[in-house]
C-alpha positions in Angstrom: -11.1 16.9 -25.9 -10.5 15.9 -22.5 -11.9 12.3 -21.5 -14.7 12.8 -18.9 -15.2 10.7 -15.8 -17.6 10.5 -13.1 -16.2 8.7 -9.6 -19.3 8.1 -7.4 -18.1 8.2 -3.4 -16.4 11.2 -4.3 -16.7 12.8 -0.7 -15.1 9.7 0.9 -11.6 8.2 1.5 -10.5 6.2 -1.6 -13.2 8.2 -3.6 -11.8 11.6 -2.8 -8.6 10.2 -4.0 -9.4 8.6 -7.2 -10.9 12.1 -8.1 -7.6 13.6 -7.3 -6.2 10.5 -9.6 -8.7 11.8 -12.9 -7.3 15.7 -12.6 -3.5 14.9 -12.5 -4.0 12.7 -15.6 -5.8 15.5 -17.4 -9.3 14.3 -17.0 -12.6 15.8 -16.9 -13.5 15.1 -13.7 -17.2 14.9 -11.9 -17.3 14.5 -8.5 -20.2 12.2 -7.7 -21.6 13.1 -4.2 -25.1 13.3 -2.2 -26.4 16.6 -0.9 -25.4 16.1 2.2 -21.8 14.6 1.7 -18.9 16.6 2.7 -16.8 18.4 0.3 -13.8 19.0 2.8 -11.5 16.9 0.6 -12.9 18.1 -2.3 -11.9 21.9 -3.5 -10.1 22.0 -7.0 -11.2 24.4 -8.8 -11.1 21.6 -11.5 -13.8 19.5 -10.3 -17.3 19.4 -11.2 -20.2 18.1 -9.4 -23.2 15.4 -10.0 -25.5 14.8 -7.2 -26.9 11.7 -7.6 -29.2 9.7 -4.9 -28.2 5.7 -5.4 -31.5 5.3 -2.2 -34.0 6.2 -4.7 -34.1 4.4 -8.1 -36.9 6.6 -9.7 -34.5 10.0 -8.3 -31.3 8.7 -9.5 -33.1 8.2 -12.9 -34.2 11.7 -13.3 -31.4 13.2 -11.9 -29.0 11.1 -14.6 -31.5 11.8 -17.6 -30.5 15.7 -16.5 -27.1 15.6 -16.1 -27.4 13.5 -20.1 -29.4 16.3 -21.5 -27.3 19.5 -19.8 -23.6 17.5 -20.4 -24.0 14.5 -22.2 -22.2 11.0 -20.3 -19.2 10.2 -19.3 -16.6 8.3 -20.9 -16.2 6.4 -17.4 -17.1 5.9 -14.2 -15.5 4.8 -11.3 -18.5 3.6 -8.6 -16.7 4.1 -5.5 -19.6 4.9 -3.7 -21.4 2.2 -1.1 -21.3 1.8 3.0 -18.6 -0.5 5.1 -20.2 0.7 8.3 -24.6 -0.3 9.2 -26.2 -0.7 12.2 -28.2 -2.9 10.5 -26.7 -6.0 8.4 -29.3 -5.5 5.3 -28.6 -2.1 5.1 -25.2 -3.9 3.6 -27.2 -4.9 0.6 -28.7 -2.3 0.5 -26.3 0.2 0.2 -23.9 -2.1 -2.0 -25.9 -4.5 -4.4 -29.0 -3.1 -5.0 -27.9 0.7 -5.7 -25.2 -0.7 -7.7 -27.7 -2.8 -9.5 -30.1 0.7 -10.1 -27.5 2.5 -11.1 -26.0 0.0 -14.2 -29.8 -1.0 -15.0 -30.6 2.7 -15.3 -27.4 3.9 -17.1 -28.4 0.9 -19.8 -31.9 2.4 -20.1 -31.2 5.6 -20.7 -27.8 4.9 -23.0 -25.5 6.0 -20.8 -23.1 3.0 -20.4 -19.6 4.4 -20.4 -16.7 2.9 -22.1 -15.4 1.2 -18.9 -17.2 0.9 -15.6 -15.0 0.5 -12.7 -16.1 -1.0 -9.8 -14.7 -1.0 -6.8 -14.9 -4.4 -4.9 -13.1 -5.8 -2.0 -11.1 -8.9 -1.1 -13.7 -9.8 1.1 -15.6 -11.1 -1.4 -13.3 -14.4 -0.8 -13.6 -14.8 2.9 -11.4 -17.1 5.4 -9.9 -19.4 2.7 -6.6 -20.8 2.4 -6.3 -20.7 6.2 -4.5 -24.2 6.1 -1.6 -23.7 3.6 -1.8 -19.7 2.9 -1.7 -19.8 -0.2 -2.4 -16.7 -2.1 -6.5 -16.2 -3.0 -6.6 -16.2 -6.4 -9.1 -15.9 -9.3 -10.0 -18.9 -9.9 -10.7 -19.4 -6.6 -14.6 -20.0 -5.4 -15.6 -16.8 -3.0 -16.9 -17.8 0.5 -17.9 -14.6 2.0 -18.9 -14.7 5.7 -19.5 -11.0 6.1 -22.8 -9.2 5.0 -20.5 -6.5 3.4 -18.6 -9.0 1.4 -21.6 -11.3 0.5 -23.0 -7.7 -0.5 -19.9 -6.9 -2.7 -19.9 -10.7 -4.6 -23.5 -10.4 -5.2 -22.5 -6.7 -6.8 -20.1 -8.6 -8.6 -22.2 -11.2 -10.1 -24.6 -9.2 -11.3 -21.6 -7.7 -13.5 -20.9 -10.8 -14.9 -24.2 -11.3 -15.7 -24.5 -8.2 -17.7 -23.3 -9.5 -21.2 -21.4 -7.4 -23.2 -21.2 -4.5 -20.3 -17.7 -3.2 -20.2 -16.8 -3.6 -16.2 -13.6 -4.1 -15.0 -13.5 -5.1 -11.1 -10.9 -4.1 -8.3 -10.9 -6.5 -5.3 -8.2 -4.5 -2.6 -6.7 -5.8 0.3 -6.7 -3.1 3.3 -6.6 0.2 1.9 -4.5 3.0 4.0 -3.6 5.8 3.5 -4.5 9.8 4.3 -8.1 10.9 5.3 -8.8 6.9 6.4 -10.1 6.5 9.5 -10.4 2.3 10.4 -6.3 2.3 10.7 -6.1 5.8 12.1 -8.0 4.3 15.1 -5.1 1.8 15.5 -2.4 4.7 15.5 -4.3 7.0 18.1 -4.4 3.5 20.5 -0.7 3.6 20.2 -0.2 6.9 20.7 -2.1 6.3 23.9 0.8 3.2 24.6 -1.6 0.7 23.5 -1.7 -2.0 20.9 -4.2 -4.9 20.7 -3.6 -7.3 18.2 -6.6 -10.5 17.4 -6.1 -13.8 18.3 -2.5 -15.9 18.5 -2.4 -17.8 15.2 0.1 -16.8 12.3 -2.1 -14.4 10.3 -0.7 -13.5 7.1 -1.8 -9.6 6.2 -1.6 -7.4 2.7 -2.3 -3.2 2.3 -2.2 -1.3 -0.2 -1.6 2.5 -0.2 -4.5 4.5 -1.1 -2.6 6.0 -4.3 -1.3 2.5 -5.6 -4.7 1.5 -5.7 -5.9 4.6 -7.6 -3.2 4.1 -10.1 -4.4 0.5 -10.5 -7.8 1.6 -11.6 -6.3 4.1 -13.8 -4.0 1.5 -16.0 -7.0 0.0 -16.2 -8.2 2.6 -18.2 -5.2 3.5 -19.6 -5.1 -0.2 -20.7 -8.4 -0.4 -22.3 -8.8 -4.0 -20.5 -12.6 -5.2 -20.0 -14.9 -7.8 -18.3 -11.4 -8.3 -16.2 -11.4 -8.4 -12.2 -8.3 -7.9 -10.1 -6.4 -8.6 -7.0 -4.8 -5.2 -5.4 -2.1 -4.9 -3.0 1.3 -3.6 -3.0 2.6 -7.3 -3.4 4.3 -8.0 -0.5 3.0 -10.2 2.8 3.2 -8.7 6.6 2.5 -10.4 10.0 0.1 -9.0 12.0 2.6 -7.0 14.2 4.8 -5.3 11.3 1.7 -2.2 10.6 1.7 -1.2 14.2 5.3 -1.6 14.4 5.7 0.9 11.6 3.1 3.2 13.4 5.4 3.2 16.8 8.1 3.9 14.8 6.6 6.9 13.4 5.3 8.3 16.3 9.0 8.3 17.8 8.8 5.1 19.7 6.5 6.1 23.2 6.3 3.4 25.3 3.3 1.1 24.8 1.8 -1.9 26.0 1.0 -4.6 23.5 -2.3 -7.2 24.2 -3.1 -10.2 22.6 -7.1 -10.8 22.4 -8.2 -14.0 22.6 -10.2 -14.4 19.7 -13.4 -15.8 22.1 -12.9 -12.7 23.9 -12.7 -10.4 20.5 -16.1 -11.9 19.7 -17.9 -11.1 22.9 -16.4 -8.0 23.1 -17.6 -7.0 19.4 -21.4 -8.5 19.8 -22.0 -5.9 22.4 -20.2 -3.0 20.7 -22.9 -4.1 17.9 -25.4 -4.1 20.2 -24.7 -0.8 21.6 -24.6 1.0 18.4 -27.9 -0.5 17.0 -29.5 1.3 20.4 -28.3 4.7 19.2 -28.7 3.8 15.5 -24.9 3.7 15.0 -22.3 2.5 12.6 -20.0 0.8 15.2 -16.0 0.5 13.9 -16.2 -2.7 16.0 -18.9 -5.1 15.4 -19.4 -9.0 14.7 -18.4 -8.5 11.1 -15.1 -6.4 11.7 -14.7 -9.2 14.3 -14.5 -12.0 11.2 -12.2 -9.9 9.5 -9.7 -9.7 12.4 -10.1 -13.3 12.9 -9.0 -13.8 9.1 -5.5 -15.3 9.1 -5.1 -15.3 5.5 -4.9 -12.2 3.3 -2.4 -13.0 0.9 -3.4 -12.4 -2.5 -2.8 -13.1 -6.1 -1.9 -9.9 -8.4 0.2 -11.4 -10.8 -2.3 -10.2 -13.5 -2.5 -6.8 -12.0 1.1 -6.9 -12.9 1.7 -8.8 -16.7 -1.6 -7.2 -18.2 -1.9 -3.2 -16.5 2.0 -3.2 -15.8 1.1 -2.5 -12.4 4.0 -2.1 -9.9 3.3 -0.2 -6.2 4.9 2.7 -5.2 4.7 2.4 -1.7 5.8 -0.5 0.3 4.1 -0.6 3.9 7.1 1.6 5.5 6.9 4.2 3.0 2.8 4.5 3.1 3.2 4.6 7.1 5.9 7.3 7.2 3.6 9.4 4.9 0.3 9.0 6.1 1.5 9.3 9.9 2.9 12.9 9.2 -0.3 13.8 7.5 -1.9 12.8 10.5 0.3 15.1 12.5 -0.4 17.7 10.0 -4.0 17.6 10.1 -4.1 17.3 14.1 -5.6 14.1 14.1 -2.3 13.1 16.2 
């Protein structure tokens, strides 16, 4: 009988992918989307459907005690689903810890916990550390988050440690690329239009990791059977911050472009009144004071030497290859 998982955020960028992930490796797979999410990126035949509303506690409950009674559980889920983008900074912890926190507390009441429960994290949970020596952030490592979305992930996070006995495992990845992504396609249109602005003039130390290296990642986990684990993702190399943009130019066929250093003051100004503007017209904004603290990072190397000894893990796509392919499915798609 085939293994049933349910990825949450199906309708969006790394969830959308991690379903794909559950189908190639023979998987029942549930899609796990709202009402109104888009299913553009979702159409194999394969794929079934939960709706389930992580806003309301009481709904989610109901529609969960449903989907037990109609199809039984799930053998694991992958929660994918939470918001990187809010016009306002509680929606953060909103959208990250407390429906995370609804969700596990309601899939312990009703005796739904799977046998792993994935969650995807992010190495902001760390913040600006090791910004002296750059040294690789590592697990034993105390987290400093000065974002709301990070603080939002780690308190995600510590309430799964807190949870005794509940088989999680945690994925904490660096800058995710990739197909469908729209944060880094932002920086290929701008040089496309001959322009490429890079944050602040101190060495900054950067790490990505394809979109499909990180779904095999959660998979060996899996595969693995590890739990109560948490781990560093990226495809274990290190890049300064003009080497992603160079890549980009090089795709694009090399147009002529004019590259601008901000001045990270000047970043920060710039990025309180892009805020501003979209909390007037009750707007995510790409650029805001939060994105501004992750440009200003300089250190995002990372640790994944457990990724590798205990899941086996090894990347498939350095930077070059993951740029070549997810510039030409730009040009496919007629986003360039």
């Amino acid at each position: 009988m085939k293994k049933k998982v349910l990825v949450t955020g199906a309708s969006g960028f790394i969830g959308s992918f991690l379903v794909e992930g559950g189908l190639k490796r023979g998987m029942q797979v549930w899609a796990g989307v709202r009402k109104s999410s888009s299913r553009k990126y979702l159409q194999e035949q394969d794929i079934r459907f939960a709706v389930l509303d992580f806003t309301d506690s009481d709904h989610l409950a109901e529609q969960l005690q449903k989907h037990k009674l109609e199809h039984g559980g799930w053998d694991y889920i992958i929660h994918c689903a939470g918001v990187t983008k809010c016009s306002d900074k509680a929606d953060f912890e909103i959208g990250n810890y407390w429906a995370t926190r609804h969700f596990i507390e309601t899939l312990v009441r009703l005796d739904m916990v799977p046998e792993r429960f994935i969650y995807l994290s992010s190495l902001s949970v760390f913040g600006p550390i090791h910004e002296k020596d750059y040294m690789p952030i590592c697990e034993q490592d105390i987290p400093h988050p000065n974002t709301a979305y990070g603080k939002s992930k780690l308190h995600s996070e510590e309430f799964l440690f807190s949870m005794e006995d509940f088989p999680y495992v945690i994925f904490r990845p660096t800058g995710v690329y990739g197909p469908r992504e729209r944060d880094y396609y932002l920086m290929a249109e701008s040089i496309s239009r001959h322009l490429d602005i890079a944050a602040g003039f101190r060495r900054q130390d950067i790490t990505f990791v394809y979109v499909k290296d990180l779904v095999k990642a959660v998979y060996l986990a899996i595969e693995k059977k590890v739990s109560r684990r948490s781990y560093f993702v990226s495809d274990g190399k290190v890049y300064n911050s003009r080497t992603f943009s160079d890549l980009i130019r090089k795709e694009l066929g090399n147009p002529w472009w004019i590259r601008f250093t901000c001045p990270l003051p000047l970043l920060k100004v710039i990025s309180f009144f892009s805020e501003q503007a979209a909390k007037l017209f009750h707007k995510g904004s790409t650029l805001n004071l939060d994105k501004y603290k992750i440009m200003k990072q300089r250190n995002w190397r990372c640790d994944i030497t457990p990724l590798e000894k205990e899941l086996g893990y090894k990347a498939d796509y350095l930077l070059d290859k993951g740029v070549k392919e997810t510039i030409a499915w730009y040009k496919k798609e007629g986003w360039l």
